[in-house]
MARNU-939112 format. One record per residue (C-alpha): residue in one letter; y, z, x. Coordinates in nm, 4 decimals. Layout:
a|Y|Z|X .
...
% end
This chain:
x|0.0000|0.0000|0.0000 .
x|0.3491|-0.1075|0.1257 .
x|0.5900|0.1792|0.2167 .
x|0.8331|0.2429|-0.0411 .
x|1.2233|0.2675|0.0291 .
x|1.2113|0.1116|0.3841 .
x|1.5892|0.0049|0.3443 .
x|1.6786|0.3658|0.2206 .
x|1.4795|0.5596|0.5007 .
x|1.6620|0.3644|0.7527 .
x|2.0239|0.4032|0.5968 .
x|1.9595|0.8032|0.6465 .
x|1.7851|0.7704|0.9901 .
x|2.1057|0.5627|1.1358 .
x|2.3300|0.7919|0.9924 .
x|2.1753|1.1232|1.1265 .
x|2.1868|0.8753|1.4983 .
x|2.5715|0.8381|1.4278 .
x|2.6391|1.1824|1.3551 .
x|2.6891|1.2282|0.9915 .
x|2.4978|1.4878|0.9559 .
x|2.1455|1.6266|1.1438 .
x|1.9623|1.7229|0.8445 .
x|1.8300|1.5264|0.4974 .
x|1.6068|1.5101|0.2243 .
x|1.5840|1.3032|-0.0396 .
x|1.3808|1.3270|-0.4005 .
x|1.3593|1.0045|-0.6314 .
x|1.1909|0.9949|-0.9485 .
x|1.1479|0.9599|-1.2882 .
x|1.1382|1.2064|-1.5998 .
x|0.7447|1.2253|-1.5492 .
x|0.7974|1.3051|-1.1801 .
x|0.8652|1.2511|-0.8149 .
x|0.8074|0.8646|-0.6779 .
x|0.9471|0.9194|-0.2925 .
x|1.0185|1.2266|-0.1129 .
x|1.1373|1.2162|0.2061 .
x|1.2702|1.4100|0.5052 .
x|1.4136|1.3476|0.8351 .
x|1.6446|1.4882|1.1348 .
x|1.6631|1.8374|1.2660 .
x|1.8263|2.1435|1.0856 .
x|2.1433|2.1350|1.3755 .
x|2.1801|1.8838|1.6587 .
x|1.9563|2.0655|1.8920 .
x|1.6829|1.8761|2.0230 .
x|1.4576|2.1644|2.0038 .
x|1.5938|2.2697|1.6225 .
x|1.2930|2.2570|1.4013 .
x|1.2344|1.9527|1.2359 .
x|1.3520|1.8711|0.8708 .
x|1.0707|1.9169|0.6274 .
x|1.0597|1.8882|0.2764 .
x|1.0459|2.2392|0.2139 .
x|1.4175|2.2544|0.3706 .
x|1.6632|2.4254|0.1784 .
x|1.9801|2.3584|0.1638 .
x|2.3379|2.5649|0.0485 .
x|2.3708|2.3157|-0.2750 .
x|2.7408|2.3459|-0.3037 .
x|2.9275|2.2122|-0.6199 .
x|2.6057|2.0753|-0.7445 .
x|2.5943|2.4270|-0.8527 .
x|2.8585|2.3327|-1.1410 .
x|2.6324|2.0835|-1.3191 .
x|2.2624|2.3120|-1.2108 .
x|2.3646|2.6282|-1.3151 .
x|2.7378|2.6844|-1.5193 .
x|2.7396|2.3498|-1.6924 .
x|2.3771|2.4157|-1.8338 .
x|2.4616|2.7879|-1.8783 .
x|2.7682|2.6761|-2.1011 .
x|2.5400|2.4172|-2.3082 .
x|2.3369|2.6529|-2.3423 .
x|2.5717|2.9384|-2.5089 .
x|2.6803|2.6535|-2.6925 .
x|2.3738|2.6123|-2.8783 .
x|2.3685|2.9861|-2.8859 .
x|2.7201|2.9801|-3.0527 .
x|2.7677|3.2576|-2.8116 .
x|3.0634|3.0313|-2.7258 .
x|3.2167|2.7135|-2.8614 .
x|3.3882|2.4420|-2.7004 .
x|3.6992|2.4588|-2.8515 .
x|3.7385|2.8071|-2.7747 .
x|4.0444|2.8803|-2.6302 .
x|4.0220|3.0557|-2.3107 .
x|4.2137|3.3605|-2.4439 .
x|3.9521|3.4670|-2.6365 .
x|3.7707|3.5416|-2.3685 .
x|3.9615|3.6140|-2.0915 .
x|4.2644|3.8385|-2.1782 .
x|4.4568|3.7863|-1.8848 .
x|4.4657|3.4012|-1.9544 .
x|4.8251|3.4289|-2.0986 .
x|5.1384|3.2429|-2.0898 .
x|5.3260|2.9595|-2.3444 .
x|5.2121|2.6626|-2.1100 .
x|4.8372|2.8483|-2.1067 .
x|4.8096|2.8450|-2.4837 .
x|4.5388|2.6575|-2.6685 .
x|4.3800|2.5567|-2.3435 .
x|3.9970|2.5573|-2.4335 .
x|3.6453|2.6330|-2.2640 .
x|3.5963|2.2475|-2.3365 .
x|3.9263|2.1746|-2.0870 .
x|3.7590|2.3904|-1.8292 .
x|3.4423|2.2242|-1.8397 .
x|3.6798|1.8645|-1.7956 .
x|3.8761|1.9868|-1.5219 .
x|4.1675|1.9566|-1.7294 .
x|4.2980|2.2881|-1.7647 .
x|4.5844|2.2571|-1.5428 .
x|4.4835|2.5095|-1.2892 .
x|4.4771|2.3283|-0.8847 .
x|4.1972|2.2239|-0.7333 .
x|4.1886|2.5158|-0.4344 .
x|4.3570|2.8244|-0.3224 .
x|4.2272|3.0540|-0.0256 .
x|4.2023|3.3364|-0.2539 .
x|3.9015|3.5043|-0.0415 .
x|4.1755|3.6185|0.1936 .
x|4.3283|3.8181|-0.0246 .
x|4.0738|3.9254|-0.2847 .
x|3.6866|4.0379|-0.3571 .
x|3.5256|4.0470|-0.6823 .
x|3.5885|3.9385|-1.0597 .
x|3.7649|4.2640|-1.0610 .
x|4.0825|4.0960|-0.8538 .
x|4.0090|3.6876|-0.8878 .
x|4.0392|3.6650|-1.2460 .
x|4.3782|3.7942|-1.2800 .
x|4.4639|3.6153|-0.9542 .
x|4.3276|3.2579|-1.1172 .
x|4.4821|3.3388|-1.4547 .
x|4.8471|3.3971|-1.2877 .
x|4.7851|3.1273|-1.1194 .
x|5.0538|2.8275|-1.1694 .
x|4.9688|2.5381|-1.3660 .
x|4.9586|2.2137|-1.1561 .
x|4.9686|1.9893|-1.4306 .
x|5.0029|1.9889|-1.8532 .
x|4.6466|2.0627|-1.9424 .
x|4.4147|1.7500|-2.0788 .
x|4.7350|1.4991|-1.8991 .
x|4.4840|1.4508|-1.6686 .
x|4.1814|1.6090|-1.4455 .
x|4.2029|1.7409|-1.1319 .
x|3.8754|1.8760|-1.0116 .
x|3.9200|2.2324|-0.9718 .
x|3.7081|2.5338|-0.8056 .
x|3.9137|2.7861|-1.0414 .
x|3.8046|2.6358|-1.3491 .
x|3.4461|2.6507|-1.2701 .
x|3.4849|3.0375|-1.1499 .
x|3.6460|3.1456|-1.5348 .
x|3.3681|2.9847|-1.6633 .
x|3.1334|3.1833|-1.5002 .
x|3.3042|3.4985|-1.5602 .
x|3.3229|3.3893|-1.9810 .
x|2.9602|3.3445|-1.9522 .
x|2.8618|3.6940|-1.8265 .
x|3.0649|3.8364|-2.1048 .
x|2.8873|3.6743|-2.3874 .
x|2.5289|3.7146|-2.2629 .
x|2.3912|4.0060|-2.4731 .
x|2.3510|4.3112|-2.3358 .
x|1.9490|4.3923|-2.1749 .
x|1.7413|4.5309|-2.5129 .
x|1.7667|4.9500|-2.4764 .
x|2.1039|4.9012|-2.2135 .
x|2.2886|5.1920|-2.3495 .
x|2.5930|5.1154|-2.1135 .
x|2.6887|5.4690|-1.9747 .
x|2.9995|5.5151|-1.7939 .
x|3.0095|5.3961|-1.4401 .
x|2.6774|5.1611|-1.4992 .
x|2.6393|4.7746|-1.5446 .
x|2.4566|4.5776|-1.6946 .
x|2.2364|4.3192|-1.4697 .
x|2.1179|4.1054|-1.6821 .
x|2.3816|3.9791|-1.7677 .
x|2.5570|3.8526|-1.4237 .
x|2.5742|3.4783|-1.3985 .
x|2.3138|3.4858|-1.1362 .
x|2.0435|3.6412|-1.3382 .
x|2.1208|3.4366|-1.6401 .
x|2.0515|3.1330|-1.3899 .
x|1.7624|3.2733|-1.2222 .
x|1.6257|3.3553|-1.5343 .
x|1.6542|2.9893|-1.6704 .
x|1.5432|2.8353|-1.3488 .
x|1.2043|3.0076|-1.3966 .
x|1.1490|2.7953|-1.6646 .
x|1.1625|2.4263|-1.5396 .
x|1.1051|2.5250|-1.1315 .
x|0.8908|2.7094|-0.9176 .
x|1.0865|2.5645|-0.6508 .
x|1.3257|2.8168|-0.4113 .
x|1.6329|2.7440|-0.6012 .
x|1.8458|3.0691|-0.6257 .
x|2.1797|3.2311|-0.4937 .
x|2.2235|3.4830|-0.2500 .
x|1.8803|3.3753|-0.1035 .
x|1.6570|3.6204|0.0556 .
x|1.6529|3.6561|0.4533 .
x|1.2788|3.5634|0.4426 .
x|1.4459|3.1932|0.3439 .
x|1.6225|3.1915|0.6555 .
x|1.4154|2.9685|0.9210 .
x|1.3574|2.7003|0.6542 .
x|1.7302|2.6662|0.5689 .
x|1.9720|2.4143|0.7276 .
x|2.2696|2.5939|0.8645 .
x|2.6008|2.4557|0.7898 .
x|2.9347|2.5340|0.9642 .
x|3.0050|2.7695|1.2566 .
x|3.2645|2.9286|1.0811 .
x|3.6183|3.0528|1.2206 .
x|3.7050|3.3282|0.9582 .
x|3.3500|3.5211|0.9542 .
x|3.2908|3.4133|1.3044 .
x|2.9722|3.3266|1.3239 .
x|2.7169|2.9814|1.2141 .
x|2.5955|3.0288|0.8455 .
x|2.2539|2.9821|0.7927 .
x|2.1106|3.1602|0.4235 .
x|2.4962|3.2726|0.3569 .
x|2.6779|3.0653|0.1256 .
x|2.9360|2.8616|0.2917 .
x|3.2077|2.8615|0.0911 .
x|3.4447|3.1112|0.1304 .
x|3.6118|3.2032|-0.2122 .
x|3.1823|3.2330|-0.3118 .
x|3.1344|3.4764|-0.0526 .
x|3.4027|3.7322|-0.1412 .
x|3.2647|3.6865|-0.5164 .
x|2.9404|3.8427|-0.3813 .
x|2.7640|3.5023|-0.3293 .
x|2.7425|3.3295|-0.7098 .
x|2.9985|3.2186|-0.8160 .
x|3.0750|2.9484|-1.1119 .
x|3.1523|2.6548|-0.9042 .
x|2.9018|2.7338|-0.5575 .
x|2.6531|2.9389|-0.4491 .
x|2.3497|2.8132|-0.5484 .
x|2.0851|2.7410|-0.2302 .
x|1.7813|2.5015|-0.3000 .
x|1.5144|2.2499|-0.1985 .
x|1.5357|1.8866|-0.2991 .
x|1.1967|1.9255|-0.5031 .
x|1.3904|2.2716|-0.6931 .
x|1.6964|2.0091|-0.7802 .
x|1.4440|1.7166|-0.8370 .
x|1.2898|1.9470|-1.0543 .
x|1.6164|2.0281|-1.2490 .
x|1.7052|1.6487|-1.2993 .
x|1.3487|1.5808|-1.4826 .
x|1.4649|1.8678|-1.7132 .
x|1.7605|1.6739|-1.7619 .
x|1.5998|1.3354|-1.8535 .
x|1.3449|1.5029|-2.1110 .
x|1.6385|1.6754|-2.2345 .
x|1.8641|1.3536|-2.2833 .
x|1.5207|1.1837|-2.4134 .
x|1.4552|1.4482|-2.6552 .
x|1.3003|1.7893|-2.5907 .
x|1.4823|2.0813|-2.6079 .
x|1.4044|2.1880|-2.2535 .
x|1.7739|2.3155|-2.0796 .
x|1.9674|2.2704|-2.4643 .
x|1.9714|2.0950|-2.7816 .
x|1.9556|1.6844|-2.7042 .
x|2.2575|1.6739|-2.9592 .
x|2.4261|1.8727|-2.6983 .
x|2.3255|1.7481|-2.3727 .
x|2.4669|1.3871|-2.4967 .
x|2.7847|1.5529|-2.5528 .
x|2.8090|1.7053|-2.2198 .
x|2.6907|1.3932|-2.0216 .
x|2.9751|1.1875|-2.2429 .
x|3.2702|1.0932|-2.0720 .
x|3.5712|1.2662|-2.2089 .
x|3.9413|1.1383|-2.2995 .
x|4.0964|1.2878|-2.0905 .
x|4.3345|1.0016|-1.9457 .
x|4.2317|0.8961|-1.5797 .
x|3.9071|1.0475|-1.5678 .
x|3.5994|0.9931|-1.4931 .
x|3.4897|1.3539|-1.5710 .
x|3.2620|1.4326|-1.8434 .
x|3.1707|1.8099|-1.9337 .
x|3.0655|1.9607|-1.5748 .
x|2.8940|1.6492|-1.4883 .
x|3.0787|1.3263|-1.3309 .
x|2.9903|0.9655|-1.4699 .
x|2.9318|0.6998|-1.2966 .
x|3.2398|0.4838|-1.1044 .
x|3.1800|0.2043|-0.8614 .
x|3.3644|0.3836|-0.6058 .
x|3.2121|0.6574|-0.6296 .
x|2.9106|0.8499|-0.4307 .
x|2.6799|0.6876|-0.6697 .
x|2.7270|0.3309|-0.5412 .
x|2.7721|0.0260|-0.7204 .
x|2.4069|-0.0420|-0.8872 .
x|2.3528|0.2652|-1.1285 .
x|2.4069|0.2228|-1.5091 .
x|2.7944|0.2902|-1.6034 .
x|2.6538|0.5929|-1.8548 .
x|2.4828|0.7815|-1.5275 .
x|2.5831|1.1364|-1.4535 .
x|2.5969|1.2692|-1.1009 .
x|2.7723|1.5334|-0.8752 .
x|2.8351|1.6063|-0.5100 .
x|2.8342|1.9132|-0.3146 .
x|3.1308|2.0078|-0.0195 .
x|2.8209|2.0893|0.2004 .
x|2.6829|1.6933|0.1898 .
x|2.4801|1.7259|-0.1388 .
x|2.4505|1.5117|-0.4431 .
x|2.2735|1.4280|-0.7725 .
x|2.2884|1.1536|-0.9428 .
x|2.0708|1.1009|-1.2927 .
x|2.0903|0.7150|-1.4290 .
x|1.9183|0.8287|-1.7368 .
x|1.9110|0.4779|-1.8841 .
x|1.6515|0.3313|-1.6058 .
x|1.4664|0.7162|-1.6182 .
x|1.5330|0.7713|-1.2695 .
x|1.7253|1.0600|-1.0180 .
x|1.8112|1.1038|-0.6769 .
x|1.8319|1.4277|-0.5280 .
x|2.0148|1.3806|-0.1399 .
x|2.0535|1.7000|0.0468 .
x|2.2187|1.7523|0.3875 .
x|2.4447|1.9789|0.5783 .
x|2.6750|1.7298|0.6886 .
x|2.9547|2.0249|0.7612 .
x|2.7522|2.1080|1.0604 .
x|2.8798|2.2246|1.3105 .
x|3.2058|2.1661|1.1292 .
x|3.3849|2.0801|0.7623 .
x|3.6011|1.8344|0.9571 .
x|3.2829|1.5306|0.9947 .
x|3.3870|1.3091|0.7133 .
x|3.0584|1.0261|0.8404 .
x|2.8700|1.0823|0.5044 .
x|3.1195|0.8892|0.2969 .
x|2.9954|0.5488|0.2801 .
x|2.6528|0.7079|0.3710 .
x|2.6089|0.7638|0.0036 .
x|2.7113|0.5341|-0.1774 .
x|2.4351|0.2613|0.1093 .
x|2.1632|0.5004|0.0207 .
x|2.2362|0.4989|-0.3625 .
x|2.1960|0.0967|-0.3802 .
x|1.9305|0.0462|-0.1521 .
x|1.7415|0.2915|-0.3657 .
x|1.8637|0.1511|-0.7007 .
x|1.7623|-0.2242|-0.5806 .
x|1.3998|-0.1061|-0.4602 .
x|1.3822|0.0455|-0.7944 .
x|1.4568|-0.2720|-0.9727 .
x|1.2474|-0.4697|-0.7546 .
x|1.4778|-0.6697|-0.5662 .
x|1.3146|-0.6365|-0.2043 .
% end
């Protein structure tokens, strides 16, 4: 039998020579399972690192927004826990402020809410306790639903919303001084993951993870290389999960989560209701954007390449993740690598992508 994705093996195998990043792996398949799953490189740029296996894992990024909050969300949507039209001060009390009024869990999800893409806050801050009012105070960049700017903060309120309408643990009797655990954002997720992977696909990942994980940057603020820690900073001083990073996986765990979505978009109620996964994966209105509800749909320009259907859905991660779903041919791609090793500042995966996302698309429709 002829070995499959030739042209795509060699587009990551040149790119790991020119220094876009040392480590990948790569899942393709369909809703009924994996076709191609390959690995390649070294977890740093040490010639006696340990080889890149498919049991890598990898510090997932911003595909945290679409793994765990966006399917958290749909899923207190179904709940009615929460609903998308919500405004935010419902929730979140110190959301306040003429220019903040009538802003809605739905503009969140869009990036529309006004709030910036990025502050430093981790400088300043730790825990909900001191972000949240620091987000909420923050400025607004824009007039919400104008337009979308893809924005960390967003994602973080969401994740603090969604701890607060989780039920309280059966018998939790909530004495003074105690907290709940159940219902933090990372045990909801951890909780849910159970159900579609067996996978290691978790945040704040245990130290026994450690050796199989490829480190990202050596980084100036904490001083030392991150390898198991979550590399983003504003993550970190949130204790490690966080609404828009934190998650840590292999590309089997997210291959894994994008066969959930398929059956999900083809029918079973696996991570929501169908009826509500289509209106999550649908583009919105928002003017300029390519956004849809947590997820990003597919643009010619974009990571995704050229080839995949215009309705796919897809994200990236800051680390050098992505996932991109083309639910019309009933077929993902999971690429994982730590291109921000040794340092944020290599930029070489950029047209990486978008190479590896054709070649694979073409094989798929049989045009080699």
């Amino acid at each position: 039998m002829p070995e499959r994705f030739v042209a795509a093996a060699t587009i990551v195998r040149a790119a790991i020579a020119a220094g876009a990043f040392p480590a990948a792996s790569i899942e393709v398949g369909h809703a009924a399972g994996p076709a191609w799953r390959y690995a390649t490189g070294r977890l740093t740029y040490d010639s006696e690192a340990p080889l890149t296996e498919p049991s890598t894992i990898f510090d997932l990024a911003s595909l945290t927004k679409v793994i765990a909050t966006t399917t958290l969300a749909m899923r207190a949507t179904d709940e009615e826990r929460i609903r998308l039209d919500d405004p935010i001060d419902r929730y979140l009390a110190d959301w306040r402020g003429a220019d903040r009024r009538g802003v809605t869990i739905r503009d969140l999800l869009a990036h529309s809410t006004g709030l910036t893409a990025y502050l430093p806050f981790y400088r300043d801050y730790r825990g909900r306790v001191e972000f949240q009012p620091a987000i909420c105070a923050t400025p607004l960049e824009y007039a919400p639903r104008t337009t979308s700017i893809y924005s960390d903060l967003g994602f973080m309120l969401l994740a603090f919303i969604l701890e607060d309408v989780q039920p309280p643990a059966p018998g939790f009797k909530g004495a003074p001084g105690s907290s709940d655990l159940s219902r933090t954002f990372a045990t909801q997720f951890h909780r849910l993951a159970s159900f579609f992977t067996a996978e290691p696909l978790r945040f704040n990942p245990p130290r026994g993870w450690r050796d199989r994980t490829a480190p990202t940057e050596i980084d100036p603020w904490r001083g030392r290389l991150l390898a198991g820690e979550v590399h983003d900073e504003n993550t970190w001083a949130l204790g490690g999960a966080a609404g828009h990073a934190g998650l840590f996986g292999t590309a089997a765990a997210v291959g894994a989560f994008a066969r959930a979505v398929l059956r999900t978009i083809a029918g079973e109620s696996l991570l929501a209701r169908p009826e509500t996964m289509r209106v999550f994966i649908r583009r919105t209105d928002v003017p300029g954007s390519s956004r849809a509800l947590g997820w990003d749909t597919m643009l010619p320009t974009s990571s995704c390449g050229t080839r995949m259907s215009p309705s796919a859905i897809g994200h990236t991660g800051f680390t050098g993740t992505s996932l991109w779903i083309d639910w019309e041919r009933d077929l993902y791609v999971v690429f994982l690598t730590n291109r921000v090793h040794p340092s944020r500042e290599n930029n070489r995966i950029k047209p990486v992508r978008p190479q590896l996302h054709d070649a694979i698309v073409n094989e798929v429709d049989g045009m080699f």
